[in-house]
C-alpha positions, 0 to 999 in steps of 0.5 A: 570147482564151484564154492557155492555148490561144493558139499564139502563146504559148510554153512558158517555164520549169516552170509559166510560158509567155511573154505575149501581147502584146495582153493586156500592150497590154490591161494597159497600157490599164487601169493607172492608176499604176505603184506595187505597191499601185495595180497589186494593188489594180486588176489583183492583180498585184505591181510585179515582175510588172508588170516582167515583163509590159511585158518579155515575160519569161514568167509563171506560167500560173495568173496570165495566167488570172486578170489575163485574167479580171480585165481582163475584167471591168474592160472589161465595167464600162467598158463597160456 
């Protein structure tokens, strides 16, 4: 699955496009504790941005890009 070149994703404010919500589903599934040091420690991603992601609200690109190639990773651990 690509952010960047997914078409259900829409364009949102300069920089930020909406989020797929079976990336968030994927999200949701890796998060141990709702706190802002849990989530960057686990995801490197901020409380507010958690809010943001469960809301649908849109993201900085730059961000989907690397949670997406971070939640990769977690899932290939779990896996292997």
């Amino acid at each position: 699955m690509q952010t960047q070149n997914n078409s259900e994703a829409k364009a949102g404010p300069k920089g930020c496009q909406e989020v797929d919500r079976r990336l968030v589903a994927r999200v949701e599934a890796m998060v141990t504790h709702r706190t802002d040091e849990a989530l960057n420690a686990r995801l490197g991603i901020s409380y507010n941005t958690w809010r943001k992601l469960i809301a649908g609200q849109p993201v900085r690109t730059s961000l989907l890009t690397r949670l997406e190639a971070k939640l990769n990773m977690l899932e290939a651990q779990e896996h292997g």
